[in-house]
C-alpha atoms as one frame of an Amber mdcrd trajectory, in Angstrom:
protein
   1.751  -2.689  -8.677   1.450   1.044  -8.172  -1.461   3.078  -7.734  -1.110
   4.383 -11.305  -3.124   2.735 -14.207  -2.375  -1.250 -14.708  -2.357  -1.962
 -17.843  -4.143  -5.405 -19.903  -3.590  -5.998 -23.664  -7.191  -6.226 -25.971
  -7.431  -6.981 -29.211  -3.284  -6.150 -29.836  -4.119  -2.225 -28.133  -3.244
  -1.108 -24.267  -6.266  -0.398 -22.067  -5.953   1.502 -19.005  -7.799   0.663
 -15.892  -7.544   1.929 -12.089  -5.874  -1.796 -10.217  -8.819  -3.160  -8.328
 -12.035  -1.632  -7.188 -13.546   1.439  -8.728 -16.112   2.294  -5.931 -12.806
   1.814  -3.761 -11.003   4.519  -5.519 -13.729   6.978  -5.149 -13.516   5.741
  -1.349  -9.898   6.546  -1.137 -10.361  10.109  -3.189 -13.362  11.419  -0.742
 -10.737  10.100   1.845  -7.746  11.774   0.311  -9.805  14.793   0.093 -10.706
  14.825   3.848  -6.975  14.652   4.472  -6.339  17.509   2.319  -8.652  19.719
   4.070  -7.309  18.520   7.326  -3.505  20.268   5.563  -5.116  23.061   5.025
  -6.508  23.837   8.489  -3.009  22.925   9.896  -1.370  25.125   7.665  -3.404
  27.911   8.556  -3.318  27.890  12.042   0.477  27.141  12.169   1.123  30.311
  10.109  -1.419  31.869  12.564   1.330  30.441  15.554   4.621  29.740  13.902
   6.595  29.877  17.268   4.618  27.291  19.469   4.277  24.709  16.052   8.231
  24.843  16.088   8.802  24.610  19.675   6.159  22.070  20.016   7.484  20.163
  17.008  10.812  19.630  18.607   9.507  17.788  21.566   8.435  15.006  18.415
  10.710  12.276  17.833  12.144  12.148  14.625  13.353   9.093  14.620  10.068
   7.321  15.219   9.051   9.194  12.781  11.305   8.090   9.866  11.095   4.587
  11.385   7.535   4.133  10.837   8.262   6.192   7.294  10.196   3.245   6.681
   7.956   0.761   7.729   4.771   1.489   5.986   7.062   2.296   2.688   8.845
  -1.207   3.188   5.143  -2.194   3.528   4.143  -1.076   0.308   7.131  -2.422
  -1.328   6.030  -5.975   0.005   2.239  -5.249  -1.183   3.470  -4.354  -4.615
   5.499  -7.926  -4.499   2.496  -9.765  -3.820   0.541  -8.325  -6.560   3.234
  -8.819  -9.398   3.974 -12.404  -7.949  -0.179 -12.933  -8.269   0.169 -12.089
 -11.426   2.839 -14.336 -12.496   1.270 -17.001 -11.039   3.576 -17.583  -8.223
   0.318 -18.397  -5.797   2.733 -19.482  -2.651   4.754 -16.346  -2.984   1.366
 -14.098  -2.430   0.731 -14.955   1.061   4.105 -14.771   2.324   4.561 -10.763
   1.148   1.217 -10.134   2.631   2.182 -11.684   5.653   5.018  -8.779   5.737
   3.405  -6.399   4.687   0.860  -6.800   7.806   4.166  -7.501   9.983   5.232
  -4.297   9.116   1.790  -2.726   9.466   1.450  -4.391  12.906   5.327  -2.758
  13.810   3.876   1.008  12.864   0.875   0.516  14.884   3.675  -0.478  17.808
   5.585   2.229  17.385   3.197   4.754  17.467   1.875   3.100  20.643   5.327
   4.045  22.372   5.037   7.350  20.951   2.251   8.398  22.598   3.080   6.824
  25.816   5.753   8.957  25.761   3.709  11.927  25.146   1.119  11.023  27.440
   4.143  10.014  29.652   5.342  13.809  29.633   2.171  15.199  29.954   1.304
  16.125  26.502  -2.261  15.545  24.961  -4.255  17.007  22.362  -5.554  19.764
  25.192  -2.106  21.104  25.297  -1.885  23.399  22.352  -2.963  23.783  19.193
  -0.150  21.831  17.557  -0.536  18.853  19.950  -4.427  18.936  18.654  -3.827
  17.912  15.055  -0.812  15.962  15.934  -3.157  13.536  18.233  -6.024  14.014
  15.599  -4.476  13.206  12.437  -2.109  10.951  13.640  -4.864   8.346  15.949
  -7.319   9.118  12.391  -4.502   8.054  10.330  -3.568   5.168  12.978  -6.975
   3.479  12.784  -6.870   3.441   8.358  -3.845   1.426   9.283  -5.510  -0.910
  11.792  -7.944  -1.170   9.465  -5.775  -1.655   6.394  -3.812  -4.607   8.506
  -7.138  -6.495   8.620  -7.870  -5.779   5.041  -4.465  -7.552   4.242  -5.136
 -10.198   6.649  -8.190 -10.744   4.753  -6.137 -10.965   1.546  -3.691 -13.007
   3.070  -6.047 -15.539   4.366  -7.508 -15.947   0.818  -4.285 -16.119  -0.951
  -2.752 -18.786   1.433  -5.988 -21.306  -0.461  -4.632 -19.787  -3.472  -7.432
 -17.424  -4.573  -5.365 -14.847  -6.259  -3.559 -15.411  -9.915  -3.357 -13.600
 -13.267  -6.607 -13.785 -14.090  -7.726 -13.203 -10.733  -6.095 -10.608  -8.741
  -8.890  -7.576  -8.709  -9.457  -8.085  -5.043  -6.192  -7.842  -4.023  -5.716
  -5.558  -6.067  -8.152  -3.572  -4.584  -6.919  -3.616  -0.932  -3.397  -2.555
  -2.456  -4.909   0.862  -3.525  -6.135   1.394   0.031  -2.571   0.169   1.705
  -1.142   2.639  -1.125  -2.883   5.539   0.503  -2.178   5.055   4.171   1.625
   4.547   3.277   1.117   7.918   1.008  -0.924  10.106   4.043   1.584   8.997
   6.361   4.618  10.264   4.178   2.459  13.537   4.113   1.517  13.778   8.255
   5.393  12.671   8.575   6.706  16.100   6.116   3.721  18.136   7.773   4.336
  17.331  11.874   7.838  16.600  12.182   9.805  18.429   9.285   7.961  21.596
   8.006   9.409  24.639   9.575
């Protein structure tokens, strides 16, 4: 599954619906929309201070950065399994891509952790300078929708080991799929924003 319209068949025509939840997608639009203002204000005050957002960007590290890229897209990637296999019918299958999915959820939230041990290590916090304010802002805001996504899919995982989710059944996990979708798709946007925009 993606978070683009699922499709059922009625009456030999295609219907288009939202996967899961529709009070959950107006969640994740208000949410998506708080992000996006978030952009905005970083984007203005780094035009405002070009030089100290590209010397304080250095001091990031990359790497963690594309690692936990990696590992909330690998993360998706394993939701999307579980979905298509809960469709098919393939009820054992479910629980064991959820239970990488959170895996991988649980390895971001590690990662970060060193991340800003080695920031607060260095001396670095969100006092420093303007740059080092979003970063710790957006990236602890974004850090808890992924602590909280990880015991959404725990959730789903615990309900799909007793087999709760099949083709005819799948709108809840559905549903928390959307909301992984997002946190994978803000991160990809903090990741472009904090460590690669120059």
């Amino acid at each position: 599954m993606s978070a683009v319209n699922a499709t059922r068949e009625l009456g030999g025509t295609v219907a288009r619906r939202l996967p899961g939840d529709r009070d959950v997608w107006i969640f994740i639009i208000a949410e998506l929309l708080m992000f996006g203002a978030f952009f905005v204000a970083y984007i203005v005050n780094r035009a405002g201070e070009v030089r100290l957002f590209n010397a304080s960007q250095l001091t990031l590290d990359r790497t963690l950065g594309v690692l936990n890229a990696l590992l909330l897209i690998s993360s998706s990637w394993a939701v999307v399994q579980a979905v298509c296999a809960a469709r098919r019918n393939e009820r054992g299958a479910v629980p064991r891509y959820l239970g990488l999915a959170i895996a991988l959820g649980i390895a971001f939230t590690i990662v970060k952790f060193f991340e800003y041990s080695a920031k607060l290590g260095a001396g670095l916090t969100m006092m420093t300078n303007t740059f080092y304010m979003f970063y710790f802002c957006l990236t602890m805001i974004h850090l808890l929708h992924v602590v909280a996504g990880t015991v959404i899919l725990t959730v789903l995982w615990n309900n799909a080991r007793g087999g709760a989710y099949n083709s005819s059944n799948s709108k809840g996990l559905e549903t928390g799929a959307s909301y992984w979708h997002m946190v994978d798709l803000l991160w990809i946007f903090l990741f472009s924003l904090l460590y690669l925009l120059k």
